[in-house]
C-alpha positions as CSV (number, residue, x, y, z in Angstrom):
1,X,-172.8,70.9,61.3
2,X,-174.9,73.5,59.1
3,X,-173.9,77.1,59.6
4,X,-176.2,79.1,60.8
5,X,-176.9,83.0,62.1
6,X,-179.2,84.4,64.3
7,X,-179.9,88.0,65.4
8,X,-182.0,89.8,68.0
9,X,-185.0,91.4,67.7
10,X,-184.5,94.8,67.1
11,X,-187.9,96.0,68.7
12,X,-186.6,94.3,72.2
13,X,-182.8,95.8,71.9
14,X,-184.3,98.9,71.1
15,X,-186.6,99.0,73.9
16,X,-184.0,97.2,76.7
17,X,-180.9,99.9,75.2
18,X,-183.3,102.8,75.6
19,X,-183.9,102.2,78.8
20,X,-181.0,101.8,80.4
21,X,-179.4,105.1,78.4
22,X,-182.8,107.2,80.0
23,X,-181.5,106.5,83.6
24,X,-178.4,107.7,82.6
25,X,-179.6,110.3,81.1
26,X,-181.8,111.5,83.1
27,X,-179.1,111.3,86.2
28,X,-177.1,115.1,85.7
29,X,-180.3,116.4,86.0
30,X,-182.0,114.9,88.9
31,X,-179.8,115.6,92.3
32,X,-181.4,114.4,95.5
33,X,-179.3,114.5,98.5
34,X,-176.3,112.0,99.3
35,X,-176.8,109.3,102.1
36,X,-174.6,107.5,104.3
37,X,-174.4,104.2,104.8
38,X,-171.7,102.8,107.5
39,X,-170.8,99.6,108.8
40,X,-168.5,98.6,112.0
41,X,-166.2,96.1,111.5
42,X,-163.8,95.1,113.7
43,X,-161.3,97.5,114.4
44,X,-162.6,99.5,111.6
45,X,-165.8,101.7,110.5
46,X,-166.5,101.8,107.1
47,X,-169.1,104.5,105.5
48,X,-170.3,104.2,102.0
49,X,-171.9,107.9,100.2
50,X,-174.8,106.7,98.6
51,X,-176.4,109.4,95.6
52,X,-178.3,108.9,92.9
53,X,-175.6,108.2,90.5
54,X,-174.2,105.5,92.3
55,X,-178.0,103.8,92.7
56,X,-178.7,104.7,89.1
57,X,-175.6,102.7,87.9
58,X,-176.2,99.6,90.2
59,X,-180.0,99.9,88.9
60,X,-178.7,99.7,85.4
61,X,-176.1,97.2,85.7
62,X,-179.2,95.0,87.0
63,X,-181.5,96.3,84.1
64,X,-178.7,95.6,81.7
65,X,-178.2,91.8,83.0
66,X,-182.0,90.9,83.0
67,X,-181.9,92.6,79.8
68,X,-179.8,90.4,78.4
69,X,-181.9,87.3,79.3
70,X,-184.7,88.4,77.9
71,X,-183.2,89.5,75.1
72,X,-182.0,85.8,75.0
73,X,-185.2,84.2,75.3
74,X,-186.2,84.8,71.4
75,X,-182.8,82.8,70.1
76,X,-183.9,79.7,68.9
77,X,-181.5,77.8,70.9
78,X,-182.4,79.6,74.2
79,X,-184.1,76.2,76.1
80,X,-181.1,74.7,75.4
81,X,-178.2,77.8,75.4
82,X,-179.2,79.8,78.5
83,X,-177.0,80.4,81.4
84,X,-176.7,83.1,84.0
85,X,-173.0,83.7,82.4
86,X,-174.8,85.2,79.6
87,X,-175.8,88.2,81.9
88,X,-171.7,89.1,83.1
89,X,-170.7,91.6,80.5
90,X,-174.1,93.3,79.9
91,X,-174.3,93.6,83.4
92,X,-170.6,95.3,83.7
93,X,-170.6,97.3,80.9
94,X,-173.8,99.1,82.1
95,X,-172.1,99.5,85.7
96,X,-168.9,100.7,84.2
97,X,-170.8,103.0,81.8
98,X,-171.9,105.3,85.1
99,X,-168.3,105.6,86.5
100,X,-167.2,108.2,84.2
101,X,-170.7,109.5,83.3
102,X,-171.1,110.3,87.4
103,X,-167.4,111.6,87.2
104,X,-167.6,113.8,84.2
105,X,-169.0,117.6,84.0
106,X,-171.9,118.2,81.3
107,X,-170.5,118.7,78.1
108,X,-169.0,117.3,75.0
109,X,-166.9,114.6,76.3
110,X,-169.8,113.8,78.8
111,X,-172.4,113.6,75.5
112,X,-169.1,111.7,73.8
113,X,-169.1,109.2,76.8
114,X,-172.8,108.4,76.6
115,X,-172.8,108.2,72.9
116,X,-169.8,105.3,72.6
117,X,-170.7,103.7,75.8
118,X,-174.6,103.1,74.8
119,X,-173.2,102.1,71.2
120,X,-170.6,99.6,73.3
121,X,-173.8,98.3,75.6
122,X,-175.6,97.4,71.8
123,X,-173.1,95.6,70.5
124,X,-172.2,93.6,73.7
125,X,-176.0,92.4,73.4
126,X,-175.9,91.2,69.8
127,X,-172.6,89.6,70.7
128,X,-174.1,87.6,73.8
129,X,-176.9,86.6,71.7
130,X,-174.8,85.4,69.1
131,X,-172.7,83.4,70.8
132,X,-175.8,81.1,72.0
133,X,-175.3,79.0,69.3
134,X,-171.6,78.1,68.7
135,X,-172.5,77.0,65.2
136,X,-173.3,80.5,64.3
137,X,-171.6,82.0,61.2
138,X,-170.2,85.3,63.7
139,X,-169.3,83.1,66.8
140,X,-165.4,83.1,66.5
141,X,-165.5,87.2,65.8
142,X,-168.4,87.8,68.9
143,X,-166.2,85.6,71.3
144,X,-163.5,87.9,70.3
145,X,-165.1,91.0,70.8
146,X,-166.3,89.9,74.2
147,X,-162.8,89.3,75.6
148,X,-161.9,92.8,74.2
149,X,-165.0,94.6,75.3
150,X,-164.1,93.3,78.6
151,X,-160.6,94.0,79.2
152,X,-161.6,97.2,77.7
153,X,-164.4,98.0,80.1
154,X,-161.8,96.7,83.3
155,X,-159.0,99.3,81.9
156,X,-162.0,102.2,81.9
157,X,-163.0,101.6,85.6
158,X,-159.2,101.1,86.9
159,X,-158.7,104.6,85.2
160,X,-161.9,106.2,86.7
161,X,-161.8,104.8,89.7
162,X,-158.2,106.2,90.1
163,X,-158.9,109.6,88.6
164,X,-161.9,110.5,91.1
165,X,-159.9,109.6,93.7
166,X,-162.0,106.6,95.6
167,X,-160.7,105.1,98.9
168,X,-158.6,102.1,98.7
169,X,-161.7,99.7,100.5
170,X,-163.9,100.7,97.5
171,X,-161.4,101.1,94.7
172,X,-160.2,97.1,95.7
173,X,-163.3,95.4,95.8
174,X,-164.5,96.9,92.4
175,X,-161.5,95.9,90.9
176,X,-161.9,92.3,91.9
177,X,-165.4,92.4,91.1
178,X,-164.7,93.4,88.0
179,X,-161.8,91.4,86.9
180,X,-163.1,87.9,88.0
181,X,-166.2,88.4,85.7
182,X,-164.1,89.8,83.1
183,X,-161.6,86.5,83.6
184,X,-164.5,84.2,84.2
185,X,-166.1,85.1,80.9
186,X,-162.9,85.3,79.1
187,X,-162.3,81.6,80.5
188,X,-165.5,80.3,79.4
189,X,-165.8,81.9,76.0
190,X,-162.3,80.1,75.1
191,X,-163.1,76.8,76.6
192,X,-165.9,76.2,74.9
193,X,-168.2,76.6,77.3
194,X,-166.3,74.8,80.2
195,X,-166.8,76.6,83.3
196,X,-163.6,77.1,85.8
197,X,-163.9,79.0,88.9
198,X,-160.5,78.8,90.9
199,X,-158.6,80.6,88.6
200,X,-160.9,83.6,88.0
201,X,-160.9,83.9,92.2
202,X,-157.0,83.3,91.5
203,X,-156.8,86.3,89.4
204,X,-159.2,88.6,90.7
205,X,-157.4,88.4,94.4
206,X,-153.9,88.6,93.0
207,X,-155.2,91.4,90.8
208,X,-156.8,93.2,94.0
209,X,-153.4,92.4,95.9
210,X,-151.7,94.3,92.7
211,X,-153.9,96.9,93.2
212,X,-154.0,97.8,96.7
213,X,-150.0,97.6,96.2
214,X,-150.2,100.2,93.5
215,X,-152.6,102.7,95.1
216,X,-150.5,105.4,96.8
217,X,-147.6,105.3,93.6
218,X,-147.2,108.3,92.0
219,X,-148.8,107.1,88.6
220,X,-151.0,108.9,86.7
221,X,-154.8,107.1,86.3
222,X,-153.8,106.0,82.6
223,X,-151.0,104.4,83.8
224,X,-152.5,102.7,87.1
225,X,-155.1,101.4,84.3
226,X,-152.5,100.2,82.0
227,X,-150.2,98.6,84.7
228,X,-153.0,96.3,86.2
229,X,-154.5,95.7,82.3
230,X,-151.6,94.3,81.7
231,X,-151.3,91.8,84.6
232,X,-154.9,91.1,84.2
233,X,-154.9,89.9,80.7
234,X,-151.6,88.2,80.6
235,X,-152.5,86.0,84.0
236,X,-155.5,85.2,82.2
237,X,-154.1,84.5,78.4
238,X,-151.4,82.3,80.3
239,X,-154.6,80.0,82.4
240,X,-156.4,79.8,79.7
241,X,-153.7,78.6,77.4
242,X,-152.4,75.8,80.4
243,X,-156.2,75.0,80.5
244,X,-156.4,74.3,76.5
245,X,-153.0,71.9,77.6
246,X,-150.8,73.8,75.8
247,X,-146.6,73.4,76.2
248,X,-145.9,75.9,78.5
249,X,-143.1,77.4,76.8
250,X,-146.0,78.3,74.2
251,X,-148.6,79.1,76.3
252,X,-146.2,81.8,77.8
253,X,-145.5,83.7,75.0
254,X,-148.2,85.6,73.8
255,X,-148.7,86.7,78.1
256,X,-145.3,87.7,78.0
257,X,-145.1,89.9,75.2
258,X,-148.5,91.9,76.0
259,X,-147.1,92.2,79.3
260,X,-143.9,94.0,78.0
261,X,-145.5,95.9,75.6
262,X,-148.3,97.3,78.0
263,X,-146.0,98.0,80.9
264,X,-143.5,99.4,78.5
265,X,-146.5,101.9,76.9
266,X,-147.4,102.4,80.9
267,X,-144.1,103.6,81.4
268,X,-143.0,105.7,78.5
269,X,-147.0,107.5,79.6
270,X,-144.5,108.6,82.4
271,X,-142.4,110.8,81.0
């Protein structure tokens, strides 16, 4: 088949990564006052602080995965490439982009924050677009990326969410949120566009079950992030490598030795 490459265009990536970076701009300067939100369940009430960061990065998340539709719709291929998996890791990175930014004081690491992450948010929409057509020239180094970006962007929210401290009923369903796109995507990318749904849910729960475990240890928010990383990426390495039909003793290799290395980096963090 002829090689071929395809970019977007730059007047709606401009537009679509402008926007979303405003709101979060705009959101250490606007304060309006925290809400409340609670829910009974059974044997059980749960409240929920809603503020304008938290709205702001829902907001954006959404922004970020329509975005990355229409963004889609001037590929050639769109008619015949589009799918609402397209919209995961625009979607996420946007979310995860407010965690710290809400967390963060004013100030250079805040400005260094918004900087990388809207830079990060760019380059997850070229990648997305590229990958539309699997017979474009970058398609092997954008499905990379992806995976990368989103382990990357799971390992930043498992750290934040740790740092600032967030009960264990919202810190546990982020996490699985988060991980089963991240998986799902991952999955798909590799298969070639096969879509598998059990053993993302697989994942995410025994990833959330991890979690929940590891809440009240006495690691620090580096190493919480690291630890659950590490299972994360090697549970999904080791499917997707028994889903390509691969030997097992093969497939379990590469898991195994990012799982030792990341848990052994996690614990020499320790010391």
């Amino acid at each position: 088949m002829e090689a071929r490459g395809n970019l977007p265009e730059m007047n709606r990536l401009s537009v679509l990564a402008a926007t979303i970076l405003l709101a979060y701009a705009a959101m250490p300067f606007i304060q309006l006052p925290p809400r409340e939100v609670g829910f009974q369940l059974p044997g059980l009430y749960v409240s929920v602080i809603l503020n304008f960061s938290t709205i702001t990065s829902i907001l954006a998340a959404v922004m970020a995965a329509f975005g990355a539709d229409w963004l889609a719709r001037g590929h050639p291929l769109y008619s015949q490439a589009r799918n609402w998996r397209q919209w995961l890791l625009p979607g996420l990175t946007a979310w995860v982009l407010g965690v710290p930014l809400s967390t963060l004081e004013v100030g250079l690491e805040w400005w260094a924050v918004f900087g990388l992450g809207g830079l990060l948010l760019v380059l997850v929409f070229v990648a997305e677009y590229i990958t539309l057509d699997p017979n474009d020239l970058r398609h092997a180094p954008a499905t990379i990326g992806l995976t990368a970006v989103g382990f990357a962007l799971f390992l930043v929210l498992a750290i934040a969410l740790k740092a600032s401290g967030q009960r264990l009923f919202l810190e546990i369903p982020a996490l699985i949120l988060a991980v089963f796109l991240v998986a799902m995507r991952s999955m798909y990318l590799r298969l070639g566009g096969r879509l598998t749904l059990i053993w993302p849910v697989v994942i995410a729960v025994f990833i959330g079950q991890m979690a929940a475990g590891l809440h009240y240890w006495p690691l620090s928010p580096l190493q919480h992030g690291m630890v659950l990383l590490a299972a994360a990426y090697a549970l999904t390495s080791l499917v997707g490598a028994i889903a390509e039909e691969r030997p097992l003793r093969g497939a379990i290799i590469e898991p195994a030795i990012m799982l030792v290395m990341l848990w052994g980096l996690a614990a020499l963090l320790g010391r």
